[in-house]
BALO-425341 format. One record per atom (N, C-alpha, C, CB): residue in three letters; x negated, y, z. Coordinates in pm, whole numbers, plus 50000, padded with zeros to 5 digits. Glycine has a CB too. Layout:
ALAXYZ/...
//
This chain:
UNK414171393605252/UNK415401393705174/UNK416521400405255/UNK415801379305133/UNK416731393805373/UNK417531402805468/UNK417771419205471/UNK416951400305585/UNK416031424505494/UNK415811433205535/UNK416171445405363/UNK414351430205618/UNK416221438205271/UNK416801444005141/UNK418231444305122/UNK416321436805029/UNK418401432105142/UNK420021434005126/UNK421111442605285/UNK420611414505100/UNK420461447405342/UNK420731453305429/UNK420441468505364/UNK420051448105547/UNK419591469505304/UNK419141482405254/UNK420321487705122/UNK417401480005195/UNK420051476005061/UNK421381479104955/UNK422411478605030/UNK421691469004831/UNK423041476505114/UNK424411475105153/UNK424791489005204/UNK424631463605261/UNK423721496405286/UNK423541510105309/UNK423331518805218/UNK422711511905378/UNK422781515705084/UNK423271522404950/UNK421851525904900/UNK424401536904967/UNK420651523404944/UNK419661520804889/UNK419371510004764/UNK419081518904984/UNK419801511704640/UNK419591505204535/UNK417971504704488/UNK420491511004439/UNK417151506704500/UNK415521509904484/UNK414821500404495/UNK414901518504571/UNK415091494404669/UNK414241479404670/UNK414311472804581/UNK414491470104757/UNK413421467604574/UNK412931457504492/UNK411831448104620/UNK412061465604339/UNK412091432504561/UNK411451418804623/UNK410371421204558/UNK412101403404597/UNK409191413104586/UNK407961410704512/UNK408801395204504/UNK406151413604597/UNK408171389304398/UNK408921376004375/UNK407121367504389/UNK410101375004179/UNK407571359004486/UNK406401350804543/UNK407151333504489/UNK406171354404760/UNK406241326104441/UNK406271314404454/UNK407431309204410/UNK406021311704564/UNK407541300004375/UNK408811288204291/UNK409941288404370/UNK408391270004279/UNK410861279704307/UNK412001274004386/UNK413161286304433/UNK411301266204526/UNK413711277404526/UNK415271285404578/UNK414931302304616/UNK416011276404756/UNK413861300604701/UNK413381313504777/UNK413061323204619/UNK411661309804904/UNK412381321704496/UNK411701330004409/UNK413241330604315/UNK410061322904332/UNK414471321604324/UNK415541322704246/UNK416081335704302/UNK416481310304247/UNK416541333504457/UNK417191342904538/UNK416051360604480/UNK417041335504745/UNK415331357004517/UNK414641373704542/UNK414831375204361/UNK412371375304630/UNK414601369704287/UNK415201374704121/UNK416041379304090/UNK415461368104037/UNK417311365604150/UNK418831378204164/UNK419291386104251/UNK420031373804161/UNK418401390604367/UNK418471402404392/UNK418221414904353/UNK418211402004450/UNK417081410604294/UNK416381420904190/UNK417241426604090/UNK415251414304110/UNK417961416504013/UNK418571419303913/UNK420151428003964/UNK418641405303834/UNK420801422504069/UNK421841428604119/UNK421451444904149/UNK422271420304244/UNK420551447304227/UNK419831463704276/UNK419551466804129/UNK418071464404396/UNK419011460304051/UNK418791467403860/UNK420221474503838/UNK418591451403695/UNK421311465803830/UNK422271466403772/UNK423061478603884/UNK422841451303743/UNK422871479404021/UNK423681489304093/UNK422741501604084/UNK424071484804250/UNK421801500004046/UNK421151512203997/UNK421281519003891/UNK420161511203991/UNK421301512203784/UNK422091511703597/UNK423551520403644/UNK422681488803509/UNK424371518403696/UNK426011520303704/UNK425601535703842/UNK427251499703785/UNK424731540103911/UNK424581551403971/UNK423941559203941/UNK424371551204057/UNK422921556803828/UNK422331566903716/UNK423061565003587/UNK420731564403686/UNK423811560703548/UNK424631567603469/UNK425901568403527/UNK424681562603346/UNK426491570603614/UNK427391583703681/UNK427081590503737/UNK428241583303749/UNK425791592603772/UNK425381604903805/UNK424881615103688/UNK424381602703899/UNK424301607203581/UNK424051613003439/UNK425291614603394/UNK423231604503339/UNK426361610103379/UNK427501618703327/UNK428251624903395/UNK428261613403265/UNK428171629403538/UNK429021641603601/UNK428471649403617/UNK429641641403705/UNK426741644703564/UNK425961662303519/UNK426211671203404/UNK424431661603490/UNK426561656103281/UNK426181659303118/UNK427421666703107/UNK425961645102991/UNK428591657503148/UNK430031659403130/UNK431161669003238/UNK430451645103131/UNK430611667103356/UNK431451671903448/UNK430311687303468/UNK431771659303596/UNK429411691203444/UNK428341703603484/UNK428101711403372/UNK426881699003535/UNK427541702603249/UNK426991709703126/UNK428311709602994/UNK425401700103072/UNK429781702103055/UNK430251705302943/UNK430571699202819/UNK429711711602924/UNK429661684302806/UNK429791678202745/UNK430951669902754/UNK428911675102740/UNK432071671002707/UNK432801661502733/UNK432691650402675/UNK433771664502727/UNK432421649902535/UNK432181634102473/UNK430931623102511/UNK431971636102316/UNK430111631902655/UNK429101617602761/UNK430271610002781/UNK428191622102953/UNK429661596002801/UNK429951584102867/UNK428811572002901/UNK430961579002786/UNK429451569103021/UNK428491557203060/UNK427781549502959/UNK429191547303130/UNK427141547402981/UNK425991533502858/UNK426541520902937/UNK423501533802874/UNK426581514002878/UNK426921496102876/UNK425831491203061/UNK425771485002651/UNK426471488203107/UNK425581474403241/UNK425041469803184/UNK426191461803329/UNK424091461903264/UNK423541451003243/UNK424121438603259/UNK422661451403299/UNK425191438103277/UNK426061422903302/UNK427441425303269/UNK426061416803469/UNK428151418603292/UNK429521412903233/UNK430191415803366/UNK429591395303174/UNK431631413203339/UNK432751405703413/UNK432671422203486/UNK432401387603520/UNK432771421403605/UNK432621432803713/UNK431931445403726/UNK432211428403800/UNK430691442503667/UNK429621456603597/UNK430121457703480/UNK427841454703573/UNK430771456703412/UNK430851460403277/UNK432291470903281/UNK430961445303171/UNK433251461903384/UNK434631465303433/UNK434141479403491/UNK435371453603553/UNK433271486603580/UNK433091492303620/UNK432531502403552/UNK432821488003688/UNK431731499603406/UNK431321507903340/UNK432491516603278/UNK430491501903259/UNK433371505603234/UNK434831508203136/UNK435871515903222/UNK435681492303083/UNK435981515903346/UNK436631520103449/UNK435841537503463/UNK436431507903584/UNK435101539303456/UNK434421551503470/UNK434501558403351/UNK433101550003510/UNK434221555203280/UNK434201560003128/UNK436171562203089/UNK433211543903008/UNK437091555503122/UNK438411555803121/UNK438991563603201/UNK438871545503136/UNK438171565703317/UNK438811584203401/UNK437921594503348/UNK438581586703610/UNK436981596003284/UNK436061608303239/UNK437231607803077/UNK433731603903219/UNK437171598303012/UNK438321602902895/UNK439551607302976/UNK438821589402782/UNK440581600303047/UNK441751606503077/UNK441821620003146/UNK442391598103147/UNK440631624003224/UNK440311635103266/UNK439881647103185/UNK439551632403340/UNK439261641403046/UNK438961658102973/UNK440511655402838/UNK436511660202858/UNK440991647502797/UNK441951643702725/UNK442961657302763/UNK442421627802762/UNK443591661602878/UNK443941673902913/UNK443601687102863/UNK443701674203012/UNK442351683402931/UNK442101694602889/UNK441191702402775/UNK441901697202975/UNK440881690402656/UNK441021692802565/UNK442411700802492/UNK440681683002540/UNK443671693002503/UNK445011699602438/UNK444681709702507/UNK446601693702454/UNK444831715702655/UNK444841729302711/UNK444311739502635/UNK444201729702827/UNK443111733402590/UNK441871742902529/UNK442311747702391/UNK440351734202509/UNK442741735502323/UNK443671736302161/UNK444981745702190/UNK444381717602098/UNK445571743802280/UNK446811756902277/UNK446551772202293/UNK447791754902397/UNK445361771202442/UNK445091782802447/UNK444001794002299/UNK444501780702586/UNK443101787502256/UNK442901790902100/UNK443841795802036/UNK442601781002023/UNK444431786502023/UNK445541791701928/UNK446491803101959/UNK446381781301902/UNK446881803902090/UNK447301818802088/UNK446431829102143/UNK448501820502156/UNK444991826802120/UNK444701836402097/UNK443991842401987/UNK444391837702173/UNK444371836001874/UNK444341838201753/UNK445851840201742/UNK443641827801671/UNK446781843301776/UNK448071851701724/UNK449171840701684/UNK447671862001580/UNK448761821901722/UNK449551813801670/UNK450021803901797/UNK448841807201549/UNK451641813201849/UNK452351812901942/UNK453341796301904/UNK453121828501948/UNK453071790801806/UNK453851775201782/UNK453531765201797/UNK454201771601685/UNK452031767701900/UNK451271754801944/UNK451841751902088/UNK449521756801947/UNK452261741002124/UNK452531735002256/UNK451431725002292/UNK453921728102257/UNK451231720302462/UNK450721707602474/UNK451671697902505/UNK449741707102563/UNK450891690202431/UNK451931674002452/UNK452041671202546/UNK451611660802408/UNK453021668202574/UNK453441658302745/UNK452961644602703/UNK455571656402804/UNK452611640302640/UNK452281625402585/UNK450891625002538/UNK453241620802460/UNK450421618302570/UNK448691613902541/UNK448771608402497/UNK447671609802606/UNK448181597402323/UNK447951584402322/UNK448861574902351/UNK447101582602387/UNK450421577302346/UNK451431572902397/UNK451621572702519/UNK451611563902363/UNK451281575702608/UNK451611577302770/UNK452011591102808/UNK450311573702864/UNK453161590702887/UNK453141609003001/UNK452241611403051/UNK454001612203134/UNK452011623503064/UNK451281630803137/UNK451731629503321/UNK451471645503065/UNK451031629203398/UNK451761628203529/UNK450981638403587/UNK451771613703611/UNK451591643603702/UNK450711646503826/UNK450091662303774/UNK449321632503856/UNK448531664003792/UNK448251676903788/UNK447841680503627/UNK447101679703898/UNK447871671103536/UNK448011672903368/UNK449321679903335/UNK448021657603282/UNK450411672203404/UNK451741676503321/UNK452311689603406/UNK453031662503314/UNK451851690003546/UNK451751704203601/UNK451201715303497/UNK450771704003729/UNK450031714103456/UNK449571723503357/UNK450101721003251/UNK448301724303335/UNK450541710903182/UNK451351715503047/UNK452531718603052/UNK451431707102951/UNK452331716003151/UNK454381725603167/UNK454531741203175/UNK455361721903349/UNK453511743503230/UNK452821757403265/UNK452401765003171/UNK451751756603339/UNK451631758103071/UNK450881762002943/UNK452281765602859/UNK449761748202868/UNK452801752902848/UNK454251754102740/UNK454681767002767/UNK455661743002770/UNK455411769402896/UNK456291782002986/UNK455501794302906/UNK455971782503202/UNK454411795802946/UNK453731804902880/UNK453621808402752/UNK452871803602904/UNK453541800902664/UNK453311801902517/UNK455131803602456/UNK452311785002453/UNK456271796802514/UNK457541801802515/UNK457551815102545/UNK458331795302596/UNK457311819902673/UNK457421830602749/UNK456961842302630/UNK456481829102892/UNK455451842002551/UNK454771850502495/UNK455471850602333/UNK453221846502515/UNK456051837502330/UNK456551835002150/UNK458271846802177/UNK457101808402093/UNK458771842802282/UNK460191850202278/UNK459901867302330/UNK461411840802401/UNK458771869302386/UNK458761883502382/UNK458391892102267/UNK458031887002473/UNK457611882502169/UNK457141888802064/UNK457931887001991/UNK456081886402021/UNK458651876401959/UNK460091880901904/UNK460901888001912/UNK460711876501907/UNK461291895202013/UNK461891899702053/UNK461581918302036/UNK461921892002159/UNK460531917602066/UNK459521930602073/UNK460001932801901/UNK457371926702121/UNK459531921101807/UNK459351922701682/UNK460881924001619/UNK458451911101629/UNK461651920801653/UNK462871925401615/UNK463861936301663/UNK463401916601618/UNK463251941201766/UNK463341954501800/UNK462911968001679/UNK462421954501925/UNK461121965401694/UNK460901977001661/UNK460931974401490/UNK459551982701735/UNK461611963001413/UNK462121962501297/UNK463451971401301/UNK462281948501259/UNK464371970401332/UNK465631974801355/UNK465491988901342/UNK466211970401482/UNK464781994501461/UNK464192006101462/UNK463452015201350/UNK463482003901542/UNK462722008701291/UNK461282012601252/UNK462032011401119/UNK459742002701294/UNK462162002301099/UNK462321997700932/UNK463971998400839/UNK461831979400933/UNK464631992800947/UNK466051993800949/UNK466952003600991/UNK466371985601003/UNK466002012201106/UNK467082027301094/UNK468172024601199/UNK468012029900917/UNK468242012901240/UNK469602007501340/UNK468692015801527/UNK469791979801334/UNK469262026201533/UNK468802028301689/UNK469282021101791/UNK469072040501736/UNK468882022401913/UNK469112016202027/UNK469232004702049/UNK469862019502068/UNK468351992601953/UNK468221981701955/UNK467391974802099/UNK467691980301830/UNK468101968702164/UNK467241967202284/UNK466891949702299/UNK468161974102428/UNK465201946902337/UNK464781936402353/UNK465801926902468/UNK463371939402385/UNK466121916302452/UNK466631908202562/UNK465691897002564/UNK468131903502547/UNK464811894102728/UNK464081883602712/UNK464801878602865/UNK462291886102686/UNK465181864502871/UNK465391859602990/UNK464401857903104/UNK465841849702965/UNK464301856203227/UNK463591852703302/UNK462151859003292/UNK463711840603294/UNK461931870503208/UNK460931878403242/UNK460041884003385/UNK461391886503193/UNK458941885003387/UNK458991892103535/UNK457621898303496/UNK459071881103699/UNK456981905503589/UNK456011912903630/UNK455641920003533/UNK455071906903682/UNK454641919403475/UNK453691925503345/UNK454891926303210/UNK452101911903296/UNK455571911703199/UNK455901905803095/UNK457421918103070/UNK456101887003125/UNK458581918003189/UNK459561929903207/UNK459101939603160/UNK459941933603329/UNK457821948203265/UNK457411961803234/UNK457281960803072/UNK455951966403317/UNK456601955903036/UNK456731952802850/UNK458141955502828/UNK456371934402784/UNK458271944402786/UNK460091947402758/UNK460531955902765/UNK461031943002820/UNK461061964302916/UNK461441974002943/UNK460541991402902/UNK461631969603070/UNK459691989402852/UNK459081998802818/UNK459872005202680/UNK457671994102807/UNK459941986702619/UNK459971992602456/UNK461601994002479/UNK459331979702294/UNK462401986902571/UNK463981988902562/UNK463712006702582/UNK465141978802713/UNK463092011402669/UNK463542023802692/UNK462392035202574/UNK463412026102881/UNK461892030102516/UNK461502035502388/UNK462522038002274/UNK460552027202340/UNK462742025302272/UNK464462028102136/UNK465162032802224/UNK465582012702048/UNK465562032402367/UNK467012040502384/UNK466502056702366/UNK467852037302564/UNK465272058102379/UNK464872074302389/UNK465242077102232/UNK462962078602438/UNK464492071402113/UNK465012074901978/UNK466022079001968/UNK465062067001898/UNK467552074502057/UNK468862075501990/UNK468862088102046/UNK470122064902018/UNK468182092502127/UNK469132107402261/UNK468372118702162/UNK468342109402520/
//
């Protein structure tokens, strides 16, 4: 018995007792048995769902139920409650980015889950995501009421104003500002 529970404590869940004979000694080696069942149950299925879920993609895996109550069960629910709060992200991420790239710049992600903030490296990215989908909604506005003015309306030298532009996003801008100023000359 020793020489097992020494083994599990080192993280060998596998042993198993042969269960010999009646009494205290055949109680003990049973619920040992059953404890190594149950820490085996709770390390094959987290290891089965940070293959199914965290490798292949599946986000809707989750743990299967322990074999016991109180503390194994806590532990099942505890695992299964960071694999949801963990793809919950990035599900919305996934729903915004779709959407603009299908051409529909009025999707944001929620700072709010299920009634709770976002904290930490979630609301880092939806703040980021938001910035972006602002960033892309006011240039295309902007772009688009330009080359209306221009194009359709006849008003020359209509020039895009986007705040806080930079890199790629400017050169844009500034392309089409100096497109209508060329029309007027």
């Amino acid at each position: 018995l020793l020489t097992a529970m020494n083994a599990m404590r080192d993280g060998n869940f596998r042993k198993r007792l042969p269960v010999v004979g009646e009494g205290l000694v055949a109680e003990l080696t049973i619920a040992y048995n059953e404890i190594a069942d149950r820490q085996q149950h709770i390390l094959s299925e987290l290891t089965r769902v940070q293959r199914v879920a965290g490798r292949e993609g599946r986000h809707s895996e989750r743990l299967q139920a322990s074999l016991g109550e109180g503390g194994w069960a806590r532990c099942v629910e505890a695992a299964n409650s960071l694999v949801t709060d963990l793809v919950r992200p990035t599900g919305e991420f996934a729903r915004v980015v779709a959407a603009v790239s299908d051409g529909d710049l009025t999707q944001r992600m929620d700072l709010r889950l299920e009634g709770q903030s976002l904290r930490g490296e979630p609301l880092r990215v939806a703040r980021s995501v938001n910035g972006l989908v602002n960033q892309l909604s006011s240039i295309a506005d902007e772009i688009t009421r330009v080359t209306r003015e221009v194009g359709t309306e006849g008003k020359l030298g209509g020039q895009a104003q986007v705040r806080e532009a930079d890199g790629s996003w400017r050169d844009l801008i500034d392309a089409v500002n100096t497109m209508s100023s060329r029309l007027t000359a």
